[in-house]
N, C-alpha and C positions, 0 to 999 in steps of 0.2 A: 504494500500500500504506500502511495504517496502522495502529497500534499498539491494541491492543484490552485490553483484561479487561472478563471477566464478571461476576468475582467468586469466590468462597472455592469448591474443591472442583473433579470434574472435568467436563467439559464437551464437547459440541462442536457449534458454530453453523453454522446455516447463514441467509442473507440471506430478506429475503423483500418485495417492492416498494416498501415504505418504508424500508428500510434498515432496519430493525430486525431482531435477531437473536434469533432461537428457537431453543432446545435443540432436540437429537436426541440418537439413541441414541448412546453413542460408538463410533465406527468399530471393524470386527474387525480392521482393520489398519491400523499404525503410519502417521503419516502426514509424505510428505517436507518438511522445512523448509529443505535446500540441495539443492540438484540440478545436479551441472556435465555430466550426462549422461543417455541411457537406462538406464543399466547404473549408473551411478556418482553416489551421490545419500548424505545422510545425515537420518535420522530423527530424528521426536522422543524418539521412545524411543531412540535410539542415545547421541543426549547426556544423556538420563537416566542411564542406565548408567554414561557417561564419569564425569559429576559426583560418582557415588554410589564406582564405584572411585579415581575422585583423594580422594575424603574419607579412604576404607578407607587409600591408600596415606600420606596425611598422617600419619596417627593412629597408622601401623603403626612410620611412622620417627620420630614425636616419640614413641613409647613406647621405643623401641631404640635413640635416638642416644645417652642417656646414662644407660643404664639402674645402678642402685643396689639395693644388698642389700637393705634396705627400704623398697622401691618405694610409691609417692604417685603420685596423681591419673591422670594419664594410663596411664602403665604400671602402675600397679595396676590400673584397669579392663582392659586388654588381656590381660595376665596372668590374672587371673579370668577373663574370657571364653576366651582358650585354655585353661586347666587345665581349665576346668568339663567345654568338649567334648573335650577329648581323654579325660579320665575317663567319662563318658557312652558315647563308643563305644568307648573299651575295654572296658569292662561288658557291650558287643553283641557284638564284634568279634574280643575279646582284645589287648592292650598290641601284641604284634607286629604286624597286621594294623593295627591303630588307628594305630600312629605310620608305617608305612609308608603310608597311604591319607588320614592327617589332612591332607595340602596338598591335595587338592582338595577331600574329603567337608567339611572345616571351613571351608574359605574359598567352597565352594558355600551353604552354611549363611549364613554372614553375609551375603552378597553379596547371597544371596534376601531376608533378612530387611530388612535396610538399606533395600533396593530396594521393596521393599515399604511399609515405612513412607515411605519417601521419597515415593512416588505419591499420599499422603493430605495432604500439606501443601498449601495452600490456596496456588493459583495453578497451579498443575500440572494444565493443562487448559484452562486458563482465562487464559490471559496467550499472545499470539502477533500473528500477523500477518492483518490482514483482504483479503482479495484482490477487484480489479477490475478491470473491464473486460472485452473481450467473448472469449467461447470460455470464460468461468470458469465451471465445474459448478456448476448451483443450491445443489446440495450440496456443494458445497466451497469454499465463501468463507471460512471462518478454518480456519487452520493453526496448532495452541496451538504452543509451542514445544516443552514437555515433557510428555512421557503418560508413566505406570504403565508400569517394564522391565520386568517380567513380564507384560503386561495386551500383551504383543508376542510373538507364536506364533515370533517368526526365535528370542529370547533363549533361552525355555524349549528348544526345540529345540536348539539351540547347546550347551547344557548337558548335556540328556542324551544326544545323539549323543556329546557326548566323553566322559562315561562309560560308555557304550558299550563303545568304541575302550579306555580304561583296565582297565574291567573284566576283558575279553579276556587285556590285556597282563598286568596280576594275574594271571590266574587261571590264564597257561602259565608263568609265571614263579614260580606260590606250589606248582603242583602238576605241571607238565611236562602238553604234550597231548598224553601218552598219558592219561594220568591225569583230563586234563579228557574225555575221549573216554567212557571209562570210566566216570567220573562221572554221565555221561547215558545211558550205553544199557546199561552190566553190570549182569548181576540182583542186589539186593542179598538175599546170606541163602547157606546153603551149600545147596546141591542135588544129587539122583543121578538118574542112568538117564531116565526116561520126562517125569518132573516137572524136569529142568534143560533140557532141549527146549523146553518149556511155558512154562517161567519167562523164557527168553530169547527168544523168539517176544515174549511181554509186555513186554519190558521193552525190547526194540526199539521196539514200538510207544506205551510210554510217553515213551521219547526222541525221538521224531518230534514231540510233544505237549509234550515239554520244549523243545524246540528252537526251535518255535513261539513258545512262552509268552516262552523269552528274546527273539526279535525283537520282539515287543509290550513289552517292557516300556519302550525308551528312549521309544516312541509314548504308551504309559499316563503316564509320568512327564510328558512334554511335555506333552498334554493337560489332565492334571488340575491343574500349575500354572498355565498360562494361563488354564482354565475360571473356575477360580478366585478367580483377582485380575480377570478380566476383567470377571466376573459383580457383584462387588461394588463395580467400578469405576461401571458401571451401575447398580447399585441406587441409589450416588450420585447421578448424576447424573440418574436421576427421580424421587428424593427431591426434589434440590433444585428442578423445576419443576412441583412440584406446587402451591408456592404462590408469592404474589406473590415479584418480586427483592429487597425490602427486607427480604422474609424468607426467603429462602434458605439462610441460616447454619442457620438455626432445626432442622426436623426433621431433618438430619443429623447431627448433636451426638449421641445416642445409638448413630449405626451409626458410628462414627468410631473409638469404643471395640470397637464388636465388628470392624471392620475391623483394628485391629491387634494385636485376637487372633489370625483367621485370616490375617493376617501373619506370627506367631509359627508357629503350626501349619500353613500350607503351608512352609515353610523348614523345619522338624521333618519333618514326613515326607515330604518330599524326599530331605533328607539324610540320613534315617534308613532308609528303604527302598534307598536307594544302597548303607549299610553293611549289610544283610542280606543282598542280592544275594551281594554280595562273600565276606561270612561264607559264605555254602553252597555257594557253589563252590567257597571254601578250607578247609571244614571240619576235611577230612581230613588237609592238611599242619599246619593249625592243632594239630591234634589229636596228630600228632607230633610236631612242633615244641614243645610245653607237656612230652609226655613224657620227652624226652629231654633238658631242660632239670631234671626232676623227679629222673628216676632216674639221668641221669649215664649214666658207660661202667659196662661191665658187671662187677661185682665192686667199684663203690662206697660199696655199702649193707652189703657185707657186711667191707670193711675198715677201713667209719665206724664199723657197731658194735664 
Protein backbone atom coordinates (compact mmCIF):
# COMPACT_ATOMS: atom_id res chain seq x y z
CA UNK A 1 0.00 0.00 0.00
CA UNK A 2 0.98 3.48 -0.68
CA UNK A 3 0.03 6.99 -0.15
CA UNK A 4 -1.43 8.63 -3.19
CA UNK A 5 -3.17 12.27 -4.04
CA UNK A 6 -4.42 13.27 -7.00
CA UNK A 7 -4.86 16.57 -6.44
CA UNK A 8 -7.49 19.42 -5.57
CA UNK A 9 -11.40 18.20 -5.58
CA UNK A 10 -13.12 14.89 -5.56
CA UNK A 11 -12.03 11.99 -7.17
CA UNK A 12 -11.98 8.30 -7.47
CA UNK A 13 -9.13 6.19 -9.37
CA UNK A 14 -8.82 3.24 -10.59
CA UNK A 15 -5.36 1.55 -12.00
CA UNK A 16 -4.96 0.70 -15.26
CA UNK A 17 -1.57 -1.53 -16.78
CA UNK A 18 0.90 1.04 -16.33
CA UNK A 19 0.09 2.05 -13.12
CA UNK A 20 -1.33 5.14 -13.93
CA UNK A 21 -4.52 6.33 -12.55
CA UNK A 22 -7.65 7.59 -14.33
CA UNK A 23 -10.69 9.02 -12.89
CA UNK A 24 -14.19 7.49 -12.61
CA UNK A 25 -17.24 8.39 -11.72
CA UNK A 26 -17.30 8.52 -7.84
CA UNK A 27 -18.75 5.43 -6.38
CA UNK A 28 -22.61 5.42 -5.03
CA UNK A 29 -21.25 4.03 -2.03
CA UNK A 30 -19.03 5.03 0.78
CA UNK A 31 -16.05 3.22 0.58
CA UNK A 32 -14.28 1.08 3.57
CA UNK A 33 -10.86 2.56 4.68
CA UNK A 34 -10.77 0.07 8.00
CA UNK A 35 -12.36 -3.16 8.01
CA UNK A 36 -11.79 -5.45 11.34
CA UNK A 37 -14.66 -7.51 9.90
CA UNK A 38 -17.62 -8.51 7.47
CA UNK A 39 -20.01 -6.79 9.45
CA UNK A 40 -17.61 -4.30 11.25
CA UNK A 41 -15.74 -1.83 9.11
CA UNK A 42 -15.47 2.17 9.18
CA UNK A 43 -15.91 4.41 6.00
CA UNK A 44 -14.70 7.37 4.53
CA UNK A 45 -17.60 9.09 4.85
CA UNK A 46 -17.94 7.89 8.46
CA UNK A 47 -14.65 9.92 9.49
CA UNK A 48 -15.93 12.67 7.57
CA UNK A 49 -18.67 13.12 9.71
CA UNK A 50 -16.42 12.40 12.83
CA UNK A 51 -14.16 15.20 11.88
CA UNK A 52 -16.86 17.73 10.94
CA UNK A 53 -18.97 16.94 14.57
CA UNK A 54 -15.54 17.13 16.78
CA UNK A 55 -15.09 20.78 14.96
CA UNK A 56 -19.07 21.54 15.75
CA UNK A 57 -18.24 20.20 19.33
CA UNK A 58 -14.81 22.26 19.70
CA UNK A 59 -16.57 25.43 18.75
CA UNK A 60 -19.65 24.74 20.70
CA UNK A 61 -17.54 24.43 24.01
CA UNK A 62 -14.82 27.35 23.24
CA UNK A 63 -18.07 29.50 22.63
CA UNK A 64 -19.60 28.26 26.33
CA UNK A 65 -16.73 27.72 28.44
CA UNK A 66 -16.40 31.32 29.36
CA UNK A 67 -19.19 32.81 27.96
CA UNK A 68 -19.43 37.07 28.60
CA UNK A 69 -22.34 39.80 28.43
CA UNK A 70 -20.75 41.18 25.52
CA UNK A 71 -19.61 38.22 23.75
CA UNK A 72 -16.56 38.58 20.96
CA UNK A 73 -15.25 36.33 18.35
CA UNK A 74 -16.15 32.87 18.96
CA UNK A 75 -19.22 33.02 20.96
CA UNK A 76 -20.47 35.92 19.09
CA UNK A 77 -20.45 33.80 15.98
CA UNK A 78 -22.38 30.87 17.70
CA UNK A 79 -24.71 33.02 19.24
CA UNK A 80 -25.66 34.73 15.94
CA UNK A 81 -25.82 31.42 14.32
CA UNK A 82 -28.26 30.12 17.05
CA UNK A 83 -30.54 33.33 17.57
CA UNK A 84 -30.78 33.67 13.70
CA UNK A 85 -32.37 29.99 13.58
CA UNK A 86 -34.04 29.71 16.21
CA UNK A 87 -35.96 33.02 15.13
CA UNK A 88 -36.21 31.70 11.53
CA UNK A 89 -38.38 28.68 12.72
CA UNK A 90 -40.19 30.20 15.09
CA UNK A 91 -41.59 32.56 12.39
CA UNK A 92 -42.47 28.61 10.76
CA UNK A 93 -43.01 26.95 13.69
CA UNK A 94 -44.00 29.27 16.54
CA UNK A 95 -41.58 30.11 19.61
CA UNK A 96 -43.05 26.93 21.49
CA UNK A 97 -42.66 24.24 19.00
CA UNK A 98 -39.21 26.03 17.72
CA UNK A 99 -37.53 25.83 21.19
CA UNK A 100 -38.92 22.45 21.89
CA UNK A 101 -37.72 20.89 18.25
CA UNK A 102 -34.56 23.44 17.97
CA UNK A 103 -31.82 20.58 19.27
CA UNK A 104 -32.35 18.58 16.53
CA UNK A 105 -34.19 20.78 13.58
CA UNK A 106 -30.94 23.31 14.27
CA UNK A 107 -28.05 21.07 14.82
CA UNK A 108 -29.46 18.97 11.75
CA UNK A 109 -29.13 22.31 9.80
CA UNK A 110 -25.53 22.96 10.72
CA UNK A 111 -24.21 19.55 10.61
CA UNK A 112 -25.69 19.31 6.85
CA UNK A 113 -24.34 22.40 6.04
CA UNK A 114 -20.69 22.20 7.73
CA UNK A 115 -20.71 18.77 6.13
CA UNK A 116 -21.35 19.83 3.07
CA UNK A 117 -18.84 22.40 2.68
CA UNK A 118 -16.53 20.30 4.20
CA UNK A 119 -16.62 17.71 1.05
CA UNK A 120 -15.49 20.68 -1.30
CA UNK A 121 -12.13 21.22 0.37
CA UNK A 122 -9.41 20.13 -1.89
CA UNK A 123 -8.05 16.60 -0.95
CA UNK A 124 -11.25 15.14 0.17
CA UNK A 125 -11.34 12.57 -2.57
CA UNK A 126 -8.30 12.78 -3.48
CA UNK A 127 -5.65 11.92 -0.65
CA UNK A 128 -5.98 7.91 0.41
CA UNK A 129 -4.45 4.77 0.10
CA UNK A 130 -3.53 2.93 -3.39
CA UNK A 131 -4.15 -0.88 -3.06
CA UNK A 132 -2.06 -4.08 -4.51
CA UNK A 133 -1.65 -7.03 -5.32
CA UNK A 134 -3.76 -10.00 -6.52
CA UNK A 135 -7.63 -10.48 -5.99
CA UNK A 136 -7.70 -6.31 -5.98
CA UNK A 137 -10.80 -5.10 -8.07
CA UNK A 138 -9.66 -3.37 -11.35
CA UNK A 139 -11.94 -0.95 -9.90
CA UNK A 140 -10.90 -0.59 -6.71
CA UNK A 141 -7.31 0.32 -6.39
CA UNK A 142 -7.44 3.61 -4.32
CA UNK A 143 -9.55 4.10 -1.37
CA UNK A 144 -9.44 8.20 -0.61
CA UNK A 145 -9.68 8.47 2.97
CA UNK A 146 -12.45 11.15 3.11
CA UNK A 147 -15.61 11.54 0.80
CA UNK A 148 -18.66 14.08 0.87
CA UNK A 149 -21.10 12.93 4.40
CA UNK A 150 -23.94 13.44 2.76
CA UNK A 151 -22.76 12.20 -0.85
CA UNK A 152 -23.25 8.71 1.64
CA UNK A 153 -27.09 7.29 1.35
CA UNK A 154 -26.32 5.34 5.25
CA UNK A 155 -25.93 9.41 6.77
CA UNK A 156 -28.96 11.18 4.93
CA UNK A 157 -30.93 8.13 5.92
CA UNK A 158 -29.76 8.11 9.51
CA UNK A 159 -31.00 11.56 9.62
CA UNK A 160 -34.31 11.25 8.51
CA UNK A 161 -35.27 7.90 9.91
CA UNK A 162 -34.61 9.62 13.35
CA UNK A 163 -36.83 12.25 12.51
CA UNK A 164 -39.19 10.14 11.64
CA UNK A 165 -39.17 8.32 15.02
CA UNK A 166 -39.07 12.36 16.61
CA UNK A 167 -41.68 13.46 14.64
CA UNK A 168 -44.13 10.74 15.85
CA UNK A 169 -42.87 11.33 19.49
CA UNK A 170 -43.81 15.23 18.98
CA UNK A 171 -46.77 14.99 17.59
CA UNK A 172 -48.46 12.26 20.58
CA UNK A 173 -46.94 14.38 22.97
CA UNK A 174 -47.91 18.02 21.25
CA UNK A 175 -51.41 16.69 20.52
CA UNK A 176 -52.28 13.14 22.25
CA UNK A 177 -53.09 10.04 19.53
CA UNK A 178 -56.28 10.56 19.69
CA UNK A 179 -56.00 13.69 18.22
CA UNK A 180 -53.03 12.61 15.90
CA UNK A 181 -55.67 9.88 14.62
CA UNK A 182 -58.17 12.48 14.02
CA UNK A 183 -55.94 14.80 12.47
CA UNK A 184 -55.62 12.38 9.55
CA UNK A 185 -58.84 10.69 8.92
CA UNK A 186 -61.85 13.32 10.78
CA UNK A 187 -63.78 15.28 8.19
CA UNK A 188 -62.77 18.71 8.57
CA UNK A 189 -65.90 21.24 8.28
CA UNK A 190 -69.36 20.64 10.33
CA UNK A 191 -71.77 18.26 8.48
CA UNK A 192 -75.41 16.64 8.74
CA UNK A 193 -77.53 13.75 7.78
CA UNK A 194 -76.63 12.32 4.10
CA UNK A 195 -73.47 14.62 3.37
CA UNK A 196 -71.53 13.73 6.80
CA UNK A 197 -71.73 9.96 5.56
CA UNK A 198 -70.16 11.33 2.37
CA UNK A 199 -67.64 13.45 3.82
CA UNK A 200 -66.40 10.63 6.18
CA UNK A 201 -66.30 8.00 3.56
CA UNK A 202 -63.77 10.97 1.83
CA UNK A 203 -61.93 11.79 4.35
CA UNK A 204 -61.08 8.06 5.27
CA UNK A 205 -59.97 7.65 2.06
CA UNK A 206 -57.91 10.81 2.07
CA UNK A 207 -56.15 9.47 5.28
CA UNK A 208 -55.13 6.34 3.74
CA UNK A 209 -53.22 8.86 1.18
CA UNK A 210 -52.06 10.86 4.18
CA UNK A 211 -50.73 8.12 5.74
CA UNK A 212 -48.92 7.06 2.62
CA UNK A 213 -47.49 10.44 2.00
CA UNK A 214 -46.06 10.54 5.74
CA UNK A 215 -44.13 7.04 5.17
CA UNK A 216 -42.56 8.76 1.89
CA UNK A 217 -41.57 11.59 3.34
CA UNK A 218 -38.21 10.21 5.63
CA UNK A 219 -37.46 8.39 1.95
CA UNK A 220 -38.10 11.84 -0.05
CA UNK A 221 -35.93 13.60 2.57
CA UNK A 222 -33.14 10.90 2.22
CA UNK A 223 -33.14 10.86 -1.30
CA UNK A 224 -33.01 14.40 -2.23
CA UNK A 225 -30.13 15.04 0.11
CA UNK A 226 -27.82 12.47 -1.02
CA UNK A 227 -29.14 13.06 -4.83
CA UNK A 228 -27.93 16.15 -4.40
CA UNK A 229 -24.57 16.52 -2.98
CA UNK A 230 -23.89 13.21 -4.78
CA UNK A 231 -24.62 14.71 -8.04
CA UNK A 232 -22.48 17.72 -7.63
CA UNK A 233 -19.90 15.78 -6.19
CA UNK A 234 -19.62 14.21 -9.63
CA UNK A 235 -20.06 17.03 -11.71
CA UNK A 236 -16.74 17.71 -9.87
CA UNK A 237 -15.02 15.32 -10.56
CA UNK A 238 -15.79 15.22 -14.58
CA UNK A 239 -15.11 18.70 -14.59
CA UNK A 240 -11.85 18.03 -13.40
CA UNK A 241 -10.92 15.33 -16.02
CA UNK A 242 -11.84 16.92 -18.61
CA UNK A 243 -8.77 18.49 -19.01
CA UNK A 244 -5.02 17.88 -18.74
CA UNK A 245 -3.90 17.23 -14.60
CA UNK A 246 -1.97 20.54 -14.52
CA UNK A 247 -5.12 21.93 -15.10
CA UNK A 248 -7.56 20.41 -13.13
CA UNK A 249 -7.91 23.32 -10.60
CA UNK A 250 -8.98 25.33 -13.47
CA UNK A 251 -12.75 24.71 -14.69
CA UNK A 252 -13.92 23.87 -11.25
CA UNK A 253 -13.38 27.30 -9.60
CA UNK A 254 -16.61 28.45 -10.89
CA UNK A 255 -18.87 25.21 -9.72
CA UNK A 256 -17.03 25.51 -6.26
CA UNK A 257 -19.00 28.78 -5.67
CA UNK A 258 -22.35 27.37 -6.87
CA UNK A 259 -21.55 24.13 -4.89
CA UNK A 260 -21.67 25.84 -1.68
CA UNK A 261 -24.68 27.50 -2.50
CA UNK A 262 -26.56 24.32 -2.86
CA UNK A 263 -24.79 23.45 0.20
CA UNK A 264 -26.53 26.23 1.89
CA UNK A 265 -29.87 25.36 0.34
CA UNK A 266 -29.95 21.46 0.67
CA UNK A 267 -29.34 22.08 4.71
CA UNK A 268 -32.22 24.94 4.31
CA UNK A 269 -34.63 22.63 3.14
CA UNK A 270 -33.99 19.82 4.86
CA UNK A 271 -34.35 21.42 7.97
CA UNK A 272 -36.98 23.46 6.81
CA UNK A 273 -39.31 20.87 5.42
CA UNK A 274 -38.41 18.91 8.99
CA UNK A 275 -40.16 22.01 10.64
CA UNK A 276 -43.25 22.14 8.43
CA UNK A 277 -43.81 18.59 8.88
CA UNK A 278 -43.92 19.09 12.45
CA UNK A 279 -45.93 22.49 12.40
CA UNK A 280 -49.07 20.59 10.74
CA UNK A 281 -49.21 17.88 12.62
CA UNK A 282 -49.19 20.21 15.61
CA UNK A 283 -51.18 22.84 14.28
CA UNK A 284 -53.98 22.58 16.36
CA UNK A 285 -52.27 22.22 19.94
CA UNK A 286 -50.00 25.07 18.53
CA UNK A 287 -53.19 26.96 17.93
CA UNK A 288 -54.38 26.40 21.48
CA UNK A 289 -51.49 26.80 23.11
CA UNK A 290 -50.88 30.67 21.58
CA UNK A 291 -54.79 31.04 22.60
CA UNK A 292 -54.61 30.40 25.87
CA UNK A 293 -51.58 32.03 26.49
CA UNK A 294 -53.42 35.30 24.70
CA UNK A 295 -56.61 35.27 26.54
CA UNK A 296 -55.71 33.82 29.82
CA UNK A 297 -58.41 32.18 32.32
CA UNK A 298 -61.80 33.15 31.69
CA UNK A 299 -62.91 36.47 33.00
CA UNK A 300 -59.26 38.04 32.53
CA UNK A 301 -60.10 40.56 29.99
CA UNK A 302 -62.98 41.58 31.52
CA UNK A 303 -61.21 42.34 35.20
CA UNK A 304 -58.12 43.88 33.19
CA UNK A 305 -60.53 46.36 31.66
Amino acid sequence: MTFLVLGAGSAFASGDADGEHVAEALPLSAEKVFEFSDHIFITNSMIMVWIVAAVMIVVAQAASRNMKLVPSGVQNFVEWLVESLLGFFSGIMGEHLAKRTFWFIGTVFILILFSNWAGLIPGVGTIGLELGGEGVDEHDKFRPFLRGANADLNLTLAMAGTFFILWIYWAFTEIGPKNFVLHIFAPKGQFSGLMKVFMVAIFLAVGVIEILSILVRPVALTFRLYGNIYAGENMLETLMHMVPKWLMWLPVIPFYFLELLVGLVQALVFSLLCAVFTKLICEHHDEEHHDDEGHGEPGTEAASS
